[in-house]
N, C-alpha and C positions, 0 to 999 in steps of 0.2 A: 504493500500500500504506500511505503515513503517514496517508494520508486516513482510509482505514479503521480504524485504530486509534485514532489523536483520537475520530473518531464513537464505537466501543466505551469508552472511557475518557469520553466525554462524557455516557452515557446508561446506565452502567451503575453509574457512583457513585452510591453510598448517605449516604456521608459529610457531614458539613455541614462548613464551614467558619466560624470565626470573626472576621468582617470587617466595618466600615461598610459602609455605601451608598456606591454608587461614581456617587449623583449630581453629585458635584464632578469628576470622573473625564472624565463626560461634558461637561459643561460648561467645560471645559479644553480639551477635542480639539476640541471643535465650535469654539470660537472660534480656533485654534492652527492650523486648516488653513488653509493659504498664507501664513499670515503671520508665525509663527517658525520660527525656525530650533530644531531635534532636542534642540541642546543647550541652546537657552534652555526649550524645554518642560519638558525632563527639570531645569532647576533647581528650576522651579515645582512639578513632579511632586513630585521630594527634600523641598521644604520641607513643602507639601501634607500629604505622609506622614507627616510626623515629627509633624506638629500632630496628625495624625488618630489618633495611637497614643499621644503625648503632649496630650489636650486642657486646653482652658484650664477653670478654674476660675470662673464668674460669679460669684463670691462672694468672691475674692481675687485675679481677675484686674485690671491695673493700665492705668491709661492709653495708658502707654507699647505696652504689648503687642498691646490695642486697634488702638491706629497705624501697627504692624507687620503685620497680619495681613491676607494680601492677596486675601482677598475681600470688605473692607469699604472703600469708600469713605472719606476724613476726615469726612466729615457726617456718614455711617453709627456711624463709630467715635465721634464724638462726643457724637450723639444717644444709643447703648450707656452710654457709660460715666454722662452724666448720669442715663440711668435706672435703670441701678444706685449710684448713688450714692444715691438716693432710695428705693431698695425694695428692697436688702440688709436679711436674708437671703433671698435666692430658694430656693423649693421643688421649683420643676418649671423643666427647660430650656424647656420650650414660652412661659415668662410671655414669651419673648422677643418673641412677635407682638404685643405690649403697645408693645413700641418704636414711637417715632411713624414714621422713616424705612426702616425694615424692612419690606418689601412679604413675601407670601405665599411665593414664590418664594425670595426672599436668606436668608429664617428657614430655609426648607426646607433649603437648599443648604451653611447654614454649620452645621446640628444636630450631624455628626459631629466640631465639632471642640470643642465644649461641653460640660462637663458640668457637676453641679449638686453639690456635696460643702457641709459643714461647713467653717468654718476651721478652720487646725490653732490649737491653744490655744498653739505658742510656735513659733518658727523650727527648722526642725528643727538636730541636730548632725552636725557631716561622716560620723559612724558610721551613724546614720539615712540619711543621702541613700544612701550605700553601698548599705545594704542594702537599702532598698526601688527599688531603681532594674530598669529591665527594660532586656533584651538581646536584640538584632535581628539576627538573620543571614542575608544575600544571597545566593546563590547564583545566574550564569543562565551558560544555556549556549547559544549561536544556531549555527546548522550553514546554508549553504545548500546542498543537497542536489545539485544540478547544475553540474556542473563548470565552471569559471571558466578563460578562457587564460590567466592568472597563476599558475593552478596547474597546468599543462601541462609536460609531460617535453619538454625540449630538450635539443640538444648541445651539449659544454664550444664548440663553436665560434660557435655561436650567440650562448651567453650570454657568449663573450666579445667579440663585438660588441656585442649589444643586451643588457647586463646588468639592465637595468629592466623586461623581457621577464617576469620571472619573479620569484613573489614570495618572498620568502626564509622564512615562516613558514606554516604551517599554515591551512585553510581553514576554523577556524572562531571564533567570540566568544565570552568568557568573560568573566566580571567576578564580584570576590569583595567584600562588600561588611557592616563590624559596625559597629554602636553601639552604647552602652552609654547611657543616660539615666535622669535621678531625678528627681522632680518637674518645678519649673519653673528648678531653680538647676545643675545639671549635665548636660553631652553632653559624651560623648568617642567616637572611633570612625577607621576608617580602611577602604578601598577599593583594589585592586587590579583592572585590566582588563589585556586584548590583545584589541584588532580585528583581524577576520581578514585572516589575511596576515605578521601580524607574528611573529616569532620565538616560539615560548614549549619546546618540545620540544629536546633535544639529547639523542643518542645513547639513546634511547626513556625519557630521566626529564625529570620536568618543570623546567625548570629557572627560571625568571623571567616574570613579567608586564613587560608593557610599560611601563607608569604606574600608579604608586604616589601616594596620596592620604591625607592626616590629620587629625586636629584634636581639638582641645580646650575646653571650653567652657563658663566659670563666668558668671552673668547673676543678676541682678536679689538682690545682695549688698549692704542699706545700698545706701552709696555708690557701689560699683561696680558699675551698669547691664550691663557686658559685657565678659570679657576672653575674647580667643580666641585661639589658641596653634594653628598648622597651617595649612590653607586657607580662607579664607572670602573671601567677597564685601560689600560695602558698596556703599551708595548715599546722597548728599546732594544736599540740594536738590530742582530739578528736574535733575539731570544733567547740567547743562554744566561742572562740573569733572571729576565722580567718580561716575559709576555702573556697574557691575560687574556689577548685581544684575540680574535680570531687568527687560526691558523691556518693558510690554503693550500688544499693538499698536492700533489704529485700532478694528477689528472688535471686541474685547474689550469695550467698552462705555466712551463716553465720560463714566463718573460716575468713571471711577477713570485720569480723565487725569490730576488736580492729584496729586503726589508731596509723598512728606515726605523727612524725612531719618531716616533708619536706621541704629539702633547695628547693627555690625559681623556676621553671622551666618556657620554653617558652610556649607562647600562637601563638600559632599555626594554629587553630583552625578560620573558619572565621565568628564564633559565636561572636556578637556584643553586647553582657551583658555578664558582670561578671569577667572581670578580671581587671587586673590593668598595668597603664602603667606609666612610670619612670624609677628607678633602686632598685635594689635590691640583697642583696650580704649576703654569711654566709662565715666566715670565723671558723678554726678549727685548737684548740692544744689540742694534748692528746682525752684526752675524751668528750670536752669540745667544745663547738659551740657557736656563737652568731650570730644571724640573723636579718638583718636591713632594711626597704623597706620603699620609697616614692614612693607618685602614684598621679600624677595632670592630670586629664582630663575632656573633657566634658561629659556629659551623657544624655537620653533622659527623660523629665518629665515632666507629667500632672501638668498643674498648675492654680490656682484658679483665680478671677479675679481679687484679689488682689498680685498677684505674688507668692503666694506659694503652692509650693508642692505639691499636694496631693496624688499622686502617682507618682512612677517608670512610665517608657513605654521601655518594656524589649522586643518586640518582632524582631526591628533592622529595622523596615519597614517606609522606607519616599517615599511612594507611590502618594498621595493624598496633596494638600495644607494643611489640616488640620494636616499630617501626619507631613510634612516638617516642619510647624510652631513651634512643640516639638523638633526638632532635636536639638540636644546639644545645648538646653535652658537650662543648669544646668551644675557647676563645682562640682567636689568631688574632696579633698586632702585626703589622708590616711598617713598615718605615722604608723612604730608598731616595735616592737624589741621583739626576743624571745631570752631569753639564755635555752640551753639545755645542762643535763650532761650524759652521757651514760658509764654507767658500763654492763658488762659480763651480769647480769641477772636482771640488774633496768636501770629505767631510770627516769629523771624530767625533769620537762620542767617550765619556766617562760613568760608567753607571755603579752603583754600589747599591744594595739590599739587604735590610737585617729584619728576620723575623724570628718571631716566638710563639708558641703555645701555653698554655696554661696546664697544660700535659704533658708527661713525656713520649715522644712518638718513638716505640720499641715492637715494630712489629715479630708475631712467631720467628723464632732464627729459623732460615734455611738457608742452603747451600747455595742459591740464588738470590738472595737477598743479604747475603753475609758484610755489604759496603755501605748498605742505603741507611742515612742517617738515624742516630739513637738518639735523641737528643730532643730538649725544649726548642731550641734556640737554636739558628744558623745564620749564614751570612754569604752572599758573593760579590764580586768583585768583577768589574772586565774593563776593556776597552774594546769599542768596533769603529770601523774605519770605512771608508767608500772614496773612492776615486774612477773617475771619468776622466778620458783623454778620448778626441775624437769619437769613435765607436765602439770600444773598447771600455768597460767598466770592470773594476778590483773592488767586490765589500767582503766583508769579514768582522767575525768577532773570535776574540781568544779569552776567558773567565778561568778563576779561581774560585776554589771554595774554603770553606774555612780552615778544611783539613788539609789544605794546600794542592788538592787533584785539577790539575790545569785541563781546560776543554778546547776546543778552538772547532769555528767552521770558516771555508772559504771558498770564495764562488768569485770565476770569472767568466766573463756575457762579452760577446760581441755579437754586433748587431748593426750593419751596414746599412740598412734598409727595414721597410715593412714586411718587406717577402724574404727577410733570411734573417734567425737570429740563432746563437749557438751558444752554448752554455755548457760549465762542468764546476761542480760541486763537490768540496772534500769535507769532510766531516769528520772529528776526532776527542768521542767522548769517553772517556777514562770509565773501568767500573766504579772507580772510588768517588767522582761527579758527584754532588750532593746537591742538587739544585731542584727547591722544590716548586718554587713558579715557574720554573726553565722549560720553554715548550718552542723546539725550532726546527729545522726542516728534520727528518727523523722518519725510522720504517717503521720506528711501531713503542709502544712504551715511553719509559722515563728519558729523560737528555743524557744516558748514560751506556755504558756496555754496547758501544756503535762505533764502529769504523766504514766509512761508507765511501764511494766514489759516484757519484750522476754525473750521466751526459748525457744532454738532451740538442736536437735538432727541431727547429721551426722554420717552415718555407713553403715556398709555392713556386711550385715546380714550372708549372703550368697554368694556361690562362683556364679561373674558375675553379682552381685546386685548391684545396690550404691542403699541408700533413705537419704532424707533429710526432715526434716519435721520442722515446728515450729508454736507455736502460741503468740501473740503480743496483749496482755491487756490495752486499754488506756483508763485514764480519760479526759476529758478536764475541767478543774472546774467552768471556766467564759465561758459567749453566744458567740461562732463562726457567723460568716457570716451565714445566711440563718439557726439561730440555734438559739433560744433565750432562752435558758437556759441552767446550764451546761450538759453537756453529755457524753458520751463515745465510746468506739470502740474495734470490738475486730475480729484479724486477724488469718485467719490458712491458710498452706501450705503444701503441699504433692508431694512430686515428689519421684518416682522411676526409674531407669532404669538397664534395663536388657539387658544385650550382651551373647546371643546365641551363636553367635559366634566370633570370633575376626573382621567379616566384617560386623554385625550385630547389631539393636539394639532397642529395646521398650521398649517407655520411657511414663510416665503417670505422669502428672501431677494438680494437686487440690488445687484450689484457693477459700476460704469466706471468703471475710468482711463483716461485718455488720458494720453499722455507725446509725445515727439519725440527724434527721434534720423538720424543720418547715413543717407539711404536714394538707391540708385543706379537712375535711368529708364535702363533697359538700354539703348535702342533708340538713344538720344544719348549714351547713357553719362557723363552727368553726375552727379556726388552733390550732396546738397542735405538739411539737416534739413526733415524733414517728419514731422508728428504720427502717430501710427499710435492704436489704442485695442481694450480689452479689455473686452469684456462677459461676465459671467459670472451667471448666473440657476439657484435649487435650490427646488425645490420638497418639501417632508419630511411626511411624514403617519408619524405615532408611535400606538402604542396598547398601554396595558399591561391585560392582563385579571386578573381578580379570581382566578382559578388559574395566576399568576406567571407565565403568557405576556408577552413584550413582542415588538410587531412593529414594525418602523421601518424603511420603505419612503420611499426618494428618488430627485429624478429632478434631474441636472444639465446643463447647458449653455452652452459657452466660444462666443462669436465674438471673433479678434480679425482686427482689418483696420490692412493701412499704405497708404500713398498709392499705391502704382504694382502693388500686386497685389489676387490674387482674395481674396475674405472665404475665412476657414479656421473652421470649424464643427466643434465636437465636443460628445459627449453621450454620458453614463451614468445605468444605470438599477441600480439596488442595492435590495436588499434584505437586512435580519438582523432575525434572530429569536433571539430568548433565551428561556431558561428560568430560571427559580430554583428552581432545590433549595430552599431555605429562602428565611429572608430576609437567610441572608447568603454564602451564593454561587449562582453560577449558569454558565450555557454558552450560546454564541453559534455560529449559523451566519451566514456573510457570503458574499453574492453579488453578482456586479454583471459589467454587462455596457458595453463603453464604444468608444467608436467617433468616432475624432479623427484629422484629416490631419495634423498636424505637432506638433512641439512645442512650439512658439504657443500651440497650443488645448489643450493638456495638461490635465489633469482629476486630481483627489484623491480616492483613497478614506479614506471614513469609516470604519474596522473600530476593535473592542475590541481594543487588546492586554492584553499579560500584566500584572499586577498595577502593576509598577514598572521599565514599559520605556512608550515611547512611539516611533511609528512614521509617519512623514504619507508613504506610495507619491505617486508620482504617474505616468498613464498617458498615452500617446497608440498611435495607433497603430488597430489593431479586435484584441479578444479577451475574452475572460473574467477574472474576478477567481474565486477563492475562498479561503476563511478558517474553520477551524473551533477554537473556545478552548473551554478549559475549566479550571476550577483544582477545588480539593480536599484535603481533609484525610489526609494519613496516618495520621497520628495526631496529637491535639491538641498546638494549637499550632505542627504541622506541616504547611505548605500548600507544595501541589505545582500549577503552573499550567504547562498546553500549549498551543503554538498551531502548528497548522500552515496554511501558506498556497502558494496554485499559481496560478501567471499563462499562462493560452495566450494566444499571440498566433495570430489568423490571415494574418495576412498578412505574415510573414516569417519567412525561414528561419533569421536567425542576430538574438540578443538581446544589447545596451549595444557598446561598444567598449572599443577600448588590452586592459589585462591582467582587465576586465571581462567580454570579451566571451565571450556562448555559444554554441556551437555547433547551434543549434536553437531551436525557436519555445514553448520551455515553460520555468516555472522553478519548481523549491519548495522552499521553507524549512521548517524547523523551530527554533520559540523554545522553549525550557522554563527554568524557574523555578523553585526554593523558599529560601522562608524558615521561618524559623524564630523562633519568639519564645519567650523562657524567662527 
């Protein structure tokens, strides 16, 4: 029946909505599937957003901001801003295809977040930002419509054995979410969620969200570059002391491997690990920056029965009593200062971080974890560096930690044009690295136990080609998790796409890792590391027609194989089709059909979601997918977006496990959305 109503509500609105192009939307998800994690997309998503409602200015946009914005490469940003430096005032967004490193595609992909004004003739006054400032309001509400054993009637006898049996909050997701913004010099705004499961209802009034989120946000003042007052996230360097921020993975595109360092921004986002909250501020003379951040909060952690530590609990969920008993059992302080110098074609950076628990963090000793910090309190240290000469760019950073284990990565890019760039990445993380913000380019895990070499290749060969390819050598020298001795890894990637025509497109792309890990020859029943490896192959043909059809049709395929078993094989076949109402909304059907023996060969779907939610399923099993969205205007200003989604499985009777599990081979959801802009 929800089917049937999305469809009605998809094909029967009249209404247009007021929105960008959601080609950056796509361009997000497509590279995002398998390789972030929900909450790292959804930060990217929040900033994304804000830029796309709040665009910059070509005509008084500043360098800095440039360097910040993260669909442009540093060459890209750099080549940007020299050309407007030279041909302010600009008239039309489009002179941007004039830029030399701006290919057809990157011009298309960043237009919504540009626009093309007059300068103002004086800085505005705090009474002006006030009042010209616009107001954003969230609303979503996620329901899963079929019933969950967590929310199953038990008796008091039951749950007083197995109390984690059952989840103490209601079955469905909410999140409330405002900001307030004015030009380019203030954001203020705060966020409210509960994941289902968690408390929010008492005795039939609503009473509380689960996690509460804020901030505040004065930027680009004279001298004061950024002060931020609530949550926000920061990144220096390349990341081996302090990055918070979103991290972009392998598949994203090797142009936008080399990192900068970034003043301080909002956390926005209603992802419950990983960022920090306090203040935090960069001020800036000349060339010259200093950046300074405190951060006191509680955080969730697994603790021994002696009070300490032994792990994080990063997933945000106070579902269950045993869930609730972790909730902000644990304080963290951080403290950090970076000075940065920024000339024409170099740059340094000095970054230092000291932080503490109120615990001591002593996870179980194993054999693989015999180096990783015991301690309340640690500290790191680095220097990173960047230099540009011609076409040709050198960044790098080298960090210490308190115990003195030096880390270092270094990366050099050249890139002569739009249609060639090349790149090679060394990476050299000690097991004894104790860096517990340290999140930087990496195959897997901690900033630690990694020796790695990337080389990647970007070009077009051919007129209407892009290819991007690379492959990524690791060793690991000390026993990982589930890995008892050392071992190594070794990554390739293939993608091409070909555009036919300008409406047109197929695009192919080639995924293998191989890794190694503990695996047992039954028959002797001996264990032994032995390599296993994943192959994953998609075939995508696109085509948008000139009366706002778009069809995008894909076809996917997992083999993974380990040493002492049979190859595991899966594949899915999808299809979605969209419509545009106008040219600024539109409605999706998604279908897909997928068929995989285990969870090895597990498989992704590609679907549109809602506006400002982001979603990566993943299948195995045989059965159907389907998804039907739609969004719309109430009335201006006011958008209302639905998505509902149904998974048949054929070949099983009962779906997930523990307080997940359902009782039958089908499942569906319902997302819905609106904001509000006023």
């Amino acid at each position: 029946m929800i089917f049937w109503i999305i469809l009605i509500l998809t094909f029967t609105s009249s209404t247009i909505v007021s929105a960008q192009t959601s080609m950056w939307r796509d361009h997000v998800e497509f590279f995002a599937e398998e390789d972030l994690s929900e909450d790292m997309i959804e930060n990217i998503y929040a900033e994304l957003e804000y830029l796309e409602v709040n665009p910059l200015n070509l005509n008084t946009v500043s360098k800095e901001q440039l360097e910040q914005f993260p669909l442009l490469t540093a060459e890209q940003s750099a080549s940007l801003y020299n050309f407007l430096s030279l041909n302010r005032p600009l008239y039309s967004i489009y002179e941007l295809r004039n830029v030399k490193l701006l290919d057809y595609n990157t011009v298309a992909l960043i237009l919504p977040f540009f626009v093309v004004e007059s300068p103002p003739e004086k800085s505005p006054t705090p009474n002006e930002i006030l009042k010209g400032g616009r107001h954003d309001l969230h609303l979503r509400f996620d329901k899963t419509l079929t019933k969950r054993a967590g929310y199953q009637n038990y008796s008091e006898s039951i749950l007083e054995k197995y109390p984690n049996r059952k989840y103490v909050g209601e079955d469905f997701y909410t999140s409330l979410r405002y900001r307030f913004s004015s030009s380019d010099h203030l954001q203020m705004g705060f966020m409210a969620e509960k994941d289902p499961g968690e408390k929010f209802i008492r005795k039939g009034i609503a009473k509380t969200f689960d996690h509460y989120g804020y901030h505040f946000v004065l930027q680009d003042l004279g001298v004061l570059k950024s002060l931020v007052v609530g949550d926000y996230r920061v990144s220096w360097g390349q990341g081996l002391v302090l990055n918070n921020d979103f991290m972009l993975p392998k598949s994203w595109g090797m142009n936008r491997l080399v990192r900068q360092t970034q003043s301080p921004k909002s956390h926005f986002s209603t992802s419950e690990y990983g960022y920090f909250r306090g203040v935090a501020s960069t001020l800036g003379i000349g060339d010259l920056s200093l950046s300074a951040i405190f951060s006191s909060k509680k955080i969730d952690a697994n603790l021994s029965e002696s009070g300490e530590i032994t792990s994080f609990k990063t997933d945000g969920y106070h579902r269950t009593p045993g869930e609730l008993v972790k909730k902000h059992n644990t304080r963290e302080q951080v403290e950090g200062i970076n000075l940065n110098l920024k000339k024409d074609h170099f740059q340094v950076g000095i970054s230092s971080l000291h932080y503490r628990y109120d615990r001591r963090y002593n996870p179980r000793l194993k054999i693989y974890n015999q180096y990783v910090m015991r301690d309340s309190t640690n500290m790191n240290t680095s220097i990173d560096y960047l230099y540009r000469v011609g076409n040709l760019s050198f960044a790098g950073e080298t960090a210490m930690g308190k115990n003195g284990a030096v880390a270092t990565i270094n990366i050099l890019r050249y890139s002569p044009s739009s249609e060639l760039s090349m790149i090679a990445l060394h990476r050299y993380f000690p097991v004894r690295y104790q860096g517990m913000y340290a999140n930087a380019f990496k195959e897997s895990g901690d900033v630690n136990n990694e020796r790695g070499l990337y080389l990647g290749v970007s070009c077009s060969p051919f007129r209407r080609v892009r290819m991007e390819m690379y492959a990524d050598i690791v060793q690991f020298p000390w026993p990982k998790y589930n890995i008892d001795r050392p071992s190594k890894a070794l990554d390739l990637y293939f993608l091409t796409t070909y555009n036919p025509t300008s409406v047109s497109s197929i695009q192919l792309r080639y995924k293998f890792k191989q890794k190694e890990k503990n695996q047992l020859k039954s028959d002797i029943n001996i264990k032994s590391v032995k390599p296993y490896h994943t192959q994953k192959i998609r075939l995508r043909y696109e085509y948008t027609s000139v009366n706002d059809w778009n069809f995008r049709t894909t076809a996917d395929a997992v083999i993974y194989k380990e040493t002492y078993t049979p190859i595991e094989k899966g594949m899915m076949l999808s299809q979605n089709i969209r419509y545009a109402w106008s040219d600024q909304s539109s409605s999706d059907i998604f279908v897909a059909y997928f068929d995989s023996p285990s969870y090895n060969a597990r498989l992704y779907s590609y679907e549109r979601s809602l506006v400002s939610s982001f979603y990566i399923p993943s299948f195995y099993g045989n059965g159907f997918r389907f998804a039907i969205t739609s969004r719309f205007a109430i009335i201006k200003r006011l958008l209302f977006a639905v998505k509902g989604a149904h998974t048949l499985y054929l070949d099983r009777d009962t779906i997930g496990s523990g307080t997940e599990k359902i009782a039958g081979n089908h499942r569906t959801d319902l997302y819905t959305y609106l904001r509000w802009k006023f």
